[in-house]
C-alpha positions as CSV (number, residue, x, y, z in Angstrom):
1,X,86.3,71.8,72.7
2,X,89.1,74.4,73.5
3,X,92.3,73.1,72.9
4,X,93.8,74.3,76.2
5,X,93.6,72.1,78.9
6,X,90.9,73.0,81.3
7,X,92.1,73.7,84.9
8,X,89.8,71.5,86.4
9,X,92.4,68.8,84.9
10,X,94.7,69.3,87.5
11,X,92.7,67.1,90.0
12,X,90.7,65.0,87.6
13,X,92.8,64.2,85.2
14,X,95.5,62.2,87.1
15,X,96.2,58.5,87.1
16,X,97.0,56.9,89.9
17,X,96.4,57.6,93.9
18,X,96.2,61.7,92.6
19,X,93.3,60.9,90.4
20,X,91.4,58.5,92.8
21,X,91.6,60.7,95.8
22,X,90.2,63.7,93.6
23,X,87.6,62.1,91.8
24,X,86.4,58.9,94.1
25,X,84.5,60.9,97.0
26,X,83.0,63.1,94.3
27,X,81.1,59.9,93.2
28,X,79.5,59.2,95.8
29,X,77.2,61.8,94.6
30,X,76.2,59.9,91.7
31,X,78.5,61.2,89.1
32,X,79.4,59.2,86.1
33,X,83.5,58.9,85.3
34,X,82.9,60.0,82.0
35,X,82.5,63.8,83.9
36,X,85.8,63.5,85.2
37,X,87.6,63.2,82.1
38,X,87.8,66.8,80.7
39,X,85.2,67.0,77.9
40,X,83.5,69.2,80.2
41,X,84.3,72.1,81.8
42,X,83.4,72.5,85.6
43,X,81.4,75.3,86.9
44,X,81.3,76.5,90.0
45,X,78.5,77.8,91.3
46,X,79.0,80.6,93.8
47,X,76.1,80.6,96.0
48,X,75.0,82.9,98.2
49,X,72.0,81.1,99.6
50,X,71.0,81.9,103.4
51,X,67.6,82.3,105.1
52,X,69.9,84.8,106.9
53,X,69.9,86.8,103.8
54,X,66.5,87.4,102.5
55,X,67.3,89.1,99.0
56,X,69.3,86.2,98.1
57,X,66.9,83.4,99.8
58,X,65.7,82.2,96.5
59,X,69.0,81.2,95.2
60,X,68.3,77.6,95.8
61,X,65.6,77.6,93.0
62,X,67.5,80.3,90.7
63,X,70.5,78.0,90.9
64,X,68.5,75.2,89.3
65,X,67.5,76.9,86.3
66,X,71.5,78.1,86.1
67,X,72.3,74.6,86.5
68,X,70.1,73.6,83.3
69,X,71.9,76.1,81.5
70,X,75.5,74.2,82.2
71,X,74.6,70.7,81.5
72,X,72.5,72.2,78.1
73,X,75.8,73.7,76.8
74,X,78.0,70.6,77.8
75,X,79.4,72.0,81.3
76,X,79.9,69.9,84.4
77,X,78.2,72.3,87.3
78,X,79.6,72.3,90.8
79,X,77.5,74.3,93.2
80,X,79.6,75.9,96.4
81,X,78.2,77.8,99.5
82,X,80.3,81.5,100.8
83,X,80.0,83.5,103.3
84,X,76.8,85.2,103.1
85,X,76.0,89.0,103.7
86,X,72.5,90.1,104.9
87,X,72.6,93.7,105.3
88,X,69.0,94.0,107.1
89,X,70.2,91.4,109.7
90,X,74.2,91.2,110.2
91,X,75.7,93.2,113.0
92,X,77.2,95.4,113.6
93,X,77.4,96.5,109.5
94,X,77.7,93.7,106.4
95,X,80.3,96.1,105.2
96,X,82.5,95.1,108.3
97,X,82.1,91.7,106.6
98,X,82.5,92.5,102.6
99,X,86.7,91.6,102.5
100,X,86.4,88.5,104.8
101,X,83.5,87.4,102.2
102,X,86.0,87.8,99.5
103,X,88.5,86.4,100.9
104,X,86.1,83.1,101.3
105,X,85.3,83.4,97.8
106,X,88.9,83.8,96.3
107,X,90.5,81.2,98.3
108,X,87.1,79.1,97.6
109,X,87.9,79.5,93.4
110,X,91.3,79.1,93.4
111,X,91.3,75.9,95.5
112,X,89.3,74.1,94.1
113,X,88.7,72.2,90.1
114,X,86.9,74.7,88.1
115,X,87.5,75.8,85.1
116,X,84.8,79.1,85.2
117,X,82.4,80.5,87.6
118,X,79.0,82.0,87.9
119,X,78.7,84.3,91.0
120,X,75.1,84.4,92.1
121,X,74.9,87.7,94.6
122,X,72.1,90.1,95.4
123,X,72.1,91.8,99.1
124,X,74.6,95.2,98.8
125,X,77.7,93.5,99.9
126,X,77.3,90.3,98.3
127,X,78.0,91.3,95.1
128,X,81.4,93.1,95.1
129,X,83.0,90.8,97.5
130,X,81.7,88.3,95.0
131,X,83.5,90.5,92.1
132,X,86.3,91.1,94.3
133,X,87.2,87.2,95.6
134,X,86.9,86.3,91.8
135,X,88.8,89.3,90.4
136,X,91.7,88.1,92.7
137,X,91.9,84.7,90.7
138,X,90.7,86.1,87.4
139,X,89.4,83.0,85.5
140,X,86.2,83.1,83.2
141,X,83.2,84.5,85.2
142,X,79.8,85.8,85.1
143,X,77.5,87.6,87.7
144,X,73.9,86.4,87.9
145,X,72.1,88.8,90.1
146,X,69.0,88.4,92.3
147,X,66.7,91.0,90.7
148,X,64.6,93.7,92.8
149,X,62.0,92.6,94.5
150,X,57.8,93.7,93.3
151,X,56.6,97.1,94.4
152,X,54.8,96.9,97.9
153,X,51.5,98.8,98.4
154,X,50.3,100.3,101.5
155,X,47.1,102.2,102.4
156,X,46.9,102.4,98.2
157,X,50.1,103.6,97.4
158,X,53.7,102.0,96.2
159,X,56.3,101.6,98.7
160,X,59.7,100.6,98.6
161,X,62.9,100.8,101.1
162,X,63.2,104.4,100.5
163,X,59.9,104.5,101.8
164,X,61.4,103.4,105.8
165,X,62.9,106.8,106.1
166,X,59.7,108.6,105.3
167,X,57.7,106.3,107.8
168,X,60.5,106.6,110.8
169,X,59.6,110.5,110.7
170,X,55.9,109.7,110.4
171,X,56.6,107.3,113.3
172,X,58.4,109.6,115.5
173,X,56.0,112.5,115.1
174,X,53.1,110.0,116.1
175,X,51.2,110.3,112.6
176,X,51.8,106.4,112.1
177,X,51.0,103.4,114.4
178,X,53.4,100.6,116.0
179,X,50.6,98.5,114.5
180,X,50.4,100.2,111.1
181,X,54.3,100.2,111.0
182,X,54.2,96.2,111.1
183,X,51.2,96.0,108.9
184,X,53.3,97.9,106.5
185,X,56.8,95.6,106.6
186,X,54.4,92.9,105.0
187,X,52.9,95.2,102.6
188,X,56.4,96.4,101.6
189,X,58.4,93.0,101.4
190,X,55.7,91.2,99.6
191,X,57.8,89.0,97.0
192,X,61.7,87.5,97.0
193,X,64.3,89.7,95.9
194,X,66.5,92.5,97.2
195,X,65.3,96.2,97.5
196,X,62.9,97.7,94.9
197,X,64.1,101.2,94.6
198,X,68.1,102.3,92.9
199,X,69.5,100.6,96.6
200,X,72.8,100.0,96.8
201,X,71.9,96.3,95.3
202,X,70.2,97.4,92.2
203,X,73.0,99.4,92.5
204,X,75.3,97.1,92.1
205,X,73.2,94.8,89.6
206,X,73.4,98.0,87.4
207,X,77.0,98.2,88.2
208,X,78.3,94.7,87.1
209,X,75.8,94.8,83.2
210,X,77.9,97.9,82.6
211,X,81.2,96.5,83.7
212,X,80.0,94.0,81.3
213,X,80.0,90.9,84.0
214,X,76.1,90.1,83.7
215,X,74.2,89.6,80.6
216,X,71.5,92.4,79.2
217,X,68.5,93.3,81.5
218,X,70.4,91.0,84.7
219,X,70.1,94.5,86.6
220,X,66.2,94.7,86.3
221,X,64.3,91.8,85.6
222,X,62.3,91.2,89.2
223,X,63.0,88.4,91.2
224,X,59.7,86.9,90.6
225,X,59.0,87.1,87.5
226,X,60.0,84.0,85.1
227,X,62.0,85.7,83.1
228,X,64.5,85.8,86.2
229,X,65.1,82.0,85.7
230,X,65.3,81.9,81.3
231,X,68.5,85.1,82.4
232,X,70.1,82.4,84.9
233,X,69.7,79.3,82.1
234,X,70.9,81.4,79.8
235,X,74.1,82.8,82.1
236,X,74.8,78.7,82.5
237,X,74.8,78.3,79.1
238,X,77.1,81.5,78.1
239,X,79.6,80.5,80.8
240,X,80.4,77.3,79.3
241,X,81.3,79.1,76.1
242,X,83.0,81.7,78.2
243,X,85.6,79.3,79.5
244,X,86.1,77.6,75.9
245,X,87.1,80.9,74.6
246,X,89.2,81.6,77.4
247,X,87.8,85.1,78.7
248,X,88.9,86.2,81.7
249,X,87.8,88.8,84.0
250,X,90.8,90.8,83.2
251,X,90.0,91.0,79.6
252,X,86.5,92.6,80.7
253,X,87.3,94.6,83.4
254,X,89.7,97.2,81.6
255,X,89.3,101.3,82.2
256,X,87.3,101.8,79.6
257,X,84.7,99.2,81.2
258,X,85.1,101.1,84.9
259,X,84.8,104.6,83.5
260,X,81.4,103.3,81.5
261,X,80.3,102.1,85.1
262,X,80.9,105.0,86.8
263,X,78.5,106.9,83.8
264,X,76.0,104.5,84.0
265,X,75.9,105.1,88.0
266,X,75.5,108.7,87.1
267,X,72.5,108.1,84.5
268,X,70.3,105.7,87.2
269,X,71.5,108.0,90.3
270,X,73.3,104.9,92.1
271,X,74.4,104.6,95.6
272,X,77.1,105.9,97.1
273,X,78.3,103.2,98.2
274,X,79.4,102.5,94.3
275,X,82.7,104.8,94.7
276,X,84.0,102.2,97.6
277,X,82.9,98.7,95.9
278,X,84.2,99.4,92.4
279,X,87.3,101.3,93.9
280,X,88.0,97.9,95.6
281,X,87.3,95.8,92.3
282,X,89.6,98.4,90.3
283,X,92.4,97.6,93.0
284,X,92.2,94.4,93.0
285,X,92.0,93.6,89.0
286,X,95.1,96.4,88.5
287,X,92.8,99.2,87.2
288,X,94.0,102.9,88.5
289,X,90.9,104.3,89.9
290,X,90.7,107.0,92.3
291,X,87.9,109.7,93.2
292,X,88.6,112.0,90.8
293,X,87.5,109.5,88.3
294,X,84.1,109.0,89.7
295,X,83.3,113.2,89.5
296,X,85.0,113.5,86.2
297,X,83.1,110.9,84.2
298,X,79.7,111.4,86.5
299,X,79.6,115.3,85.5
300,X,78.5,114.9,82.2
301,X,75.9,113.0,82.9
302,X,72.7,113.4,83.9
303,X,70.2,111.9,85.9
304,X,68.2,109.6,83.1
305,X,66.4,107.2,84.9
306,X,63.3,108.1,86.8
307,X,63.3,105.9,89.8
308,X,63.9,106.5,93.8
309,X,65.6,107.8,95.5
310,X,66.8,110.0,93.3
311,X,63.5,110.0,91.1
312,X,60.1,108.3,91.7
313,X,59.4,105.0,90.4
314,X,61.2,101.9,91.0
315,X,63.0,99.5,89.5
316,X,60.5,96.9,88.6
317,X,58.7,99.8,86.3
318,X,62.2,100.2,84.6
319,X,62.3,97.1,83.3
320,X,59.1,97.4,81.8
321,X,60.1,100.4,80.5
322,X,63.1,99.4,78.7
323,X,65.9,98.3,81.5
324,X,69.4,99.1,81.9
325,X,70.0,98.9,78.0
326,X,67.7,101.7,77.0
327,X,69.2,103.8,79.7
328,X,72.6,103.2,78.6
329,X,71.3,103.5,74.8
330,X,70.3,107.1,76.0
331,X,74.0,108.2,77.0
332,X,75.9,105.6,74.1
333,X,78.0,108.8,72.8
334,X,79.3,109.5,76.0
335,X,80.3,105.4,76.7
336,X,82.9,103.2,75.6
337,X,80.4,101.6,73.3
338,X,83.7,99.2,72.0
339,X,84.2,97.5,75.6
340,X,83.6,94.0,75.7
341,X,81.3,92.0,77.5
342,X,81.1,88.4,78.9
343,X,78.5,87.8,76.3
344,X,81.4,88.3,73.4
345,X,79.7,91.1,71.9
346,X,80.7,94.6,73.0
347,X,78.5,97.2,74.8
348,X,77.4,99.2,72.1
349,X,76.5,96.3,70.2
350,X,74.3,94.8,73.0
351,X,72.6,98.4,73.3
352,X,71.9,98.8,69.8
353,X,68.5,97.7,69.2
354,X,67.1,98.5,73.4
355,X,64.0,100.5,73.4
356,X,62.2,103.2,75.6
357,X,58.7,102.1,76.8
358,X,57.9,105.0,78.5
359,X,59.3,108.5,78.9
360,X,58.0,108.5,82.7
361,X,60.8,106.4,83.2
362,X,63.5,107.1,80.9
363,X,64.6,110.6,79.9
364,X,67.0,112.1,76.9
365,X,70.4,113.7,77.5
366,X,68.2,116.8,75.9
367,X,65.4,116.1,78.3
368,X,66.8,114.2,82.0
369,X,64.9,113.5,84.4
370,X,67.7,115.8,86.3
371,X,70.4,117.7,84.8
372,X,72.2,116.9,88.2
373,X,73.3,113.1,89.2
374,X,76.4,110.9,89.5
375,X,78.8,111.7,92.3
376,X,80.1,115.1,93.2
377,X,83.5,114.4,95.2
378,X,84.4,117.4,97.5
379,X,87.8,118.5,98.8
380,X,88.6,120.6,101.9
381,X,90.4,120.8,104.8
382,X,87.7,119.2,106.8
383,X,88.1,116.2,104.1
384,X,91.7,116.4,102.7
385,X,91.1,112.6,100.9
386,X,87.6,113.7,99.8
387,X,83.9,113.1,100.7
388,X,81.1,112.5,98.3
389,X,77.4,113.5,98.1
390,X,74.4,112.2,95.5
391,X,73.0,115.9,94.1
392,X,70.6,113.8,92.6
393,X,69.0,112.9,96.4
394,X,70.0,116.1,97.9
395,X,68.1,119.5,98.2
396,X,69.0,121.7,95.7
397,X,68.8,125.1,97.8
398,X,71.4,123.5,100.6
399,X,74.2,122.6,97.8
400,X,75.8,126.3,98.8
401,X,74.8,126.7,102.5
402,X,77.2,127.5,105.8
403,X,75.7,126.6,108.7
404,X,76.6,125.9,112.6
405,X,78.1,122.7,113.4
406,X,75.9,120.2,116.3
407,X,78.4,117.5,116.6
408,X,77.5,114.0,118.4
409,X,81.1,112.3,119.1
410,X,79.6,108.7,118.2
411,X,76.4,107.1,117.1
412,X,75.4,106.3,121.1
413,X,76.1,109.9,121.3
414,X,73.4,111.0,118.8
415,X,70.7,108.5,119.7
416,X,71.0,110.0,123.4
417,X,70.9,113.6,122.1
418,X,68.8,114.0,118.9
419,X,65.9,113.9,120.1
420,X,66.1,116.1,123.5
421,X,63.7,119.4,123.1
422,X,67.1,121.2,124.7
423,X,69.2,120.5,121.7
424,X,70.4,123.3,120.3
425,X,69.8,123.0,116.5
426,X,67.3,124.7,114.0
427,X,67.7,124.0,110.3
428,X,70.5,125.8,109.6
429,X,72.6,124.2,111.7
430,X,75.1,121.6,110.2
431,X,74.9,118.2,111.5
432,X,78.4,116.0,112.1
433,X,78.6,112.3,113.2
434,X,82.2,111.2,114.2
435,X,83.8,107.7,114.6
436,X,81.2,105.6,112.3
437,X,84.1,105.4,109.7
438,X,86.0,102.0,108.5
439,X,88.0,102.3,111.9
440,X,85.7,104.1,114.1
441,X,82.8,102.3,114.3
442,X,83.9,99.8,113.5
443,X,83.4,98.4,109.5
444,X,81.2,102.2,108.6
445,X,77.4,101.6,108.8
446,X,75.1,103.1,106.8
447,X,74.3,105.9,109.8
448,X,75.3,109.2,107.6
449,X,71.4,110.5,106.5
450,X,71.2,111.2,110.1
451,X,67.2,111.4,111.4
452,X,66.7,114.9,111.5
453,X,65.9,116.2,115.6
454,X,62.1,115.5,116.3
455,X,61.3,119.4,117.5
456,X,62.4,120.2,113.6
457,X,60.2,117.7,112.3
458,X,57.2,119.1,114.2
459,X,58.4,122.4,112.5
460,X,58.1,120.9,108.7
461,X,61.5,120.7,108.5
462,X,62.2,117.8,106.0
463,X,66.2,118.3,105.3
464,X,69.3,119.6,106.5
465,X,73.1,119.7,105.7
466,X,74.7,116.2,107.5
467,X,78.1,115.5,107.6
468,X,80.0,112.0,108.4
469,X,82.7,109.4,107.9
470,X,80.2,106.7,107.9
471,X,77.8,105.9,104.7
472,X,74.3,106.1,103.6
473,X,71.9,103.0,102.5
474,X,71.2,103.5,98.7
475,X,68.2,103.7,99.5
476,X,68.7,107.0,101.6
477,X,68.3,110.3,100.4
478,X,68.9,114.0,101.7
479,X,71.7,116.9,101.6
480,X,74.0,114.1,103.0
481,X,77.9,114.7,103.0
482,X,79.6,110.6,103.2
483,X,82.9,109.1,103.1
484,X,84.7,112.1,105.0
485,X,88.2,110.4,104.3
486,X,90.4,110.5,106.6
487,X,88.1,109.3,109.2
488,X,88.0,111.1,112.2
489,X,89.4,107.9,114.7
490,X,92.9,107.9,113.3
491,X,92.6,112.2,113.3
492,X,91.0,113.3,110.5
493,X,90.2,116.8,110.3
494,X,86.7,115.7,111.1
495,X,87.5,114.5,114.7
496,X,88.6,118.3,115.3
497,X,85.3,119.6,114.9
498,X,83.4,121.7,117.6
499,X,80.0,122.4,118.3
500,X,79.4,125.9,117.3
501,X,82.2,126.2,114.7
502,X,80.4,127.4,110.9
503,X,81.1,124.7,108.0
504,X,81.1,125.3,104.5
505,X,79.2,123.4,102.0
506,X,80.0,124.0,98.1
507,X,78.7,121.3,96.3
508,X,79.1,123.2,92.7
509,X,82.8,123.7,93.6
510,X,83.5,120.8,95.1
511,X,84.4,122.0,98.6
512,X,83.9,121.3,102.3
513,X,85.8,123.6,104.7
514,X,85.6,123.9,108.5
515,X,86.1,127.4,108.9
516,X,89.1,127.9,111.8
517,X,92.3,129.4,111.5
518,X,95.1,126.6,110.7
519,X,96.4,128.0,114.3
520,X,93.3,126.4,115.8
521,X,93.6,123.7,113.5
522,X,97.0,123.0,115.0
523,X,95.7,123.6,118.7
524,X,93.0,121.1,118.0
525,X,95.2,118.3,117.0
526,X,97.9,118.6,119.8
527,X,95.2,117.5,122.3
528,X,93.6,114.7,120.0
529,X,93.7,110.9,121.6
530,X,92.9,108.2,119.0
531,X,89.5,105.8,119.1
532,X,90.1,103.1,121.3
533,X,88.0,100.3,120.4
534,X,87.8,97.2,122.7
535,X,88.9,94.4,120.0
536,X,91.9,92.4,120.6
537,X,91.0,89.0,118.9
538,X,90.3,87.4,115.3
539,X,88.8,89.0,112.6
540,X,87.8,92.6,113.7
541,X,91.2,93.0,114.9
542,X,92.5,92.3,111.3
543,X,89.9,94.6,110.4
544,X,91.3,97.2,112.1
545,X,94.8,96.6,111.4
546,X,94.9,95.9,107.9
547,X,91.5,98.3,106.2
548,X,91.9,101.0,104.1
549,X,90.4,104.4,104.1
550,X,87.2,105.4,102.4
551,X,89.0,107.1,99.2
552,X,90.7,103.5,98.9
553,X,87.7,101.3,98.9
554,X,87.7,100.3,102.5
555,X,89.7,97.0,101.3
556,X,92.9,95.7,103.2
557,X,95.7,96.5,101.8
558,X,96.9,92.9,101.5
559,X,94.5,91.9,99.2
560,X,95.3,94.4,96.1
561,X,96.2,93.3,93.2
562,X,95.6,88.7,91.8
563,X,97.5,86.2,93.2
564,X,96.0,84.1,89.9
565,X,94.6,80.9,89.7
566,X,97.5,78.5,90.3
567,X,97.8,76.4,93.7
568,X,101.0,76.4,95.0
569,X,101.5,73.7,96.7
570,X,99.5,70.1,96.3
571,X,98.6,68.1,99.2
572,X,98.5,64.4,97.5
């Protein structure tokens, strides 16, 4: 046994009325004394269990098999429920949501007697306010994800979310059913899990095995499949080492460990939505990250893995064909391959011996799937704080394109108009979507791959240039410009744009420019009044006082930086 004392100690290792108070009511569970008195480190078990959450809805059973884990390796497990974060069912946006969910989760650690904990997260948002909540407090910890969910079939094909956007058009242009629409929701959702394709939750699987919080193969093993459970025994068991050797989060999340993320997000053509959760993480473990970062270290990267959006398989066929460690084996001479991981061996050692399966899946640096992935972060003056777009799910022909803006204020605003036949757009035109930023909407929904007008679709037309300050689901794909930053509700340059006024698009050099004189520029903002929203109560009106913009990871600025693990004051 380590030869520090365990935290846990500090409630139930007192004599007296301290230790009684702590340790009586927990018996009435059934737990033997000899628990209590510090042979065993206590475990908490982050749990993100809801029937409100469907991706994380088998956590009750995934928990048991983490649970065998911590008793097998001498640990003393503790299960605790959070704040949990459906994004297919919460309104208005789970991202509205992401920091009050941290803030349960840090306050939840730091209170109470454990010594490490295992985060158990899945849906997009529940994992980095899981990472962020624990990052605050920084003791030992380990993510256990929920793994992707099997590959749905439909009139004899795979399908997968990405495969919602594809029907909506079908839908809209009459070529699919109400009736085949709900036959395929069954067919596509056929097995627990979160989404099968590179969503923003295998997304964020991915993200936390290269930051080195999740053991090998956590970012691809399916949710069904048995294998699932032997990952979460063998995460209880680690963590119980974890907290004898005393690593902390800290000691795993270093640069090195963010700048291997941010390559590995390039080689499996990640979400977007990456830049703001592991810009939040950075700031809240003391990590200086900012969005030059994420296009400097995605550039040299290509697109390795072949899986949608940004390819065409998923990733249940990834596993098979070698996981996240045969990717990352792929693009080892670009990685920190010396940055450690919460299994105490380093990166490059856990990636020495993963194989590729099949070449379908898993490109070369020589031969990528894509020589274009990662992130491309643009500057302008229509985006003085940046905006970001996937090349990797974007039409290659519209990376260099000026167009015509059609600008819809709101999102009411472009549900009322995008579909009228006397809209004036073709597919030249440049689509903007104010006010669905952190501020403007608010909390930024994932509303920026805008549904292209109907009377285009009838005309073939399957992508155009979109512009917004919202963000785009993972699972999204298109010519799609995100993250405008600042938002145009507190008057960024965004919330100047006209209808008719030409925007330029320069993906290869990094640049988005509204092409007006600084004279109009100047005009334009004289006469700008700022969003009012109608919030004047709890925690939206924190929201909107306290969030930070896009290019700062949509956090409030409150919570950067640890406050530790010590309690401050002691009520007995």
């Amino acid at each position: 046994m380590t030869k520090k004392k365990l935290r846990s100690q500090e409630w139930y290792g007192r004599t007296g009325k301290d230790g009684f108070i702590y340790r009586s009511w927990m018996k009435n569970q059934g737990l033997p004394h000899h628990l209590f008195e510090g042979e065993k480190p206590v475990i908490g078990i982050c749990n993100t269990w809801s029937e409100l959450t469907p991706c994380n809805a088998h956590f009750r059973d995934l928990a048991e098999a983490l649970k065998r884990g911590i008793w097998e390796a001498g640990g003393f497990p503790l299960e605790f429920p959070v704040m949990s974060l459906g994004e297919c069912s919460i309104k208005p946006t789970a991202m509205l949501f992401r920091n009050l969910a941290s803030m349960d989760v840090e306050e939840s650690i730091r209170a109470n007697p454990m010594d490490g904990v295992v985060l158990m997260c899945g849906c997009d948002k529940t994992t980095p306010s899981l990472v962020m909540g624990a990052a605050s407090v920084d003791i030992p910890a380990m993510v256990l994800s929920s793994g992707p969910m099997l590959v749905g079939r439909f009139k004899g094909k795979k399908i997968g979310t990405s495969d919602i956007w594809r029907f909506a058009e079908d839908f809209k242009l009459g070529k699919l059913s109400q009736e085949e629409f709900i036959e395929a929701e069954a067919a596509m959702s056929r097995s627990v899990g979160h989404c099968a394709p590179m969503g923003t939750a295998s997304t964020m699987a991915a993200m936390v095995e290269a930051l080195g919080l999740a053991l090998p193969d956590n970012a691809t093993i399916p949710a069904a499949d048995s294998r699932r459970k032997v990952l979460a025994h063998m995460t209880g068991m680690r963590i119980v080492e974890l907290v004898k050797e005393d690593i902390k989060m800290s000691q795993i999340l270093t640069r090195n460990a963010f700048e291997n993320a941010i390559m590995v997000n390039a080689a499996v053509g990640g979400s977007t939505n990456f830049i703001l959760h592991l810009t939040a993480i950075a700031k809240r473990i003391g990590v200086e990250l900012d969005l030059t970062d994420f296009d400097y270290f995605s550039s040299k990267i290509p697109l390795i893995a072949n899986v949608q959006p940004s390819g065409e398989y998923w990733v249940e066929d990834l596993f098979y064909a070698g996981g996240l460690p045969a990717v990352m084996r792929e693009i080892e001479k670009h990685l920190h391959r010396d940055a450690l991981t919460v299994n105490g061996k380093t990166i490059g050692e856990n990636i020495a011996k993963a194989e590729c399966w099949d070449r379908n899946l898993i490109g070369t640096l020589d031969n990528p799937i894509k020589p274009e992935s990662g992130i491309a972060v643009l500057k302008g003056n229509l985006c003085p704080n940046g905006a970001v777009l996937k090349p990797s799910a974007a039409t290659p022909n519209l990376l260099v394109h000026t167009g015509r803006a059609v600008v819809f204020e709101n999102i009411d605003d472009y549900k009322a108009k995008v579909d009228d036949p006397n809209l004036d757009i073709d597919e030249t035109c440049v689509m903007v979507m104010k006010n669905v930023g952190p501020k403007g909407y608010p909390g930024m929904p994932e509303v920026g791959n805008m549904g292209l007008p109907k009377k285009l679709l009838e005309q073939g037309v399957k992508d155009m240039v979109r512009i917004s300050d919202g963000r785009m689901s993972g699972t999204g794909f298109g010519t799609v410009v995100l993250h405008v930053s600042p938002e145009s509700a507190i008057g960024g340059p965004l919330a100047f744009v006209q209808n008719g006024d030409m925007i330029s698009l320069d993906v290869p050099n990094r640049t988005l420019n509204l092409l007006i004189s600084e004279e109009e520029f100047e005009k334009r903002r004289i006469g700008f009044i700022p969003t009012q929203l109608p919030y004047e109560r709890g925690y939206v009106n924190l929201f909107l006082d306290k969030v930070n913009q896009a290019h700062e990871g949509v956090d409030f600025d409150f919570l950067q930086g640890s406050s530790g693990s010590e309690v401050k004051r002691d009520s007995h």
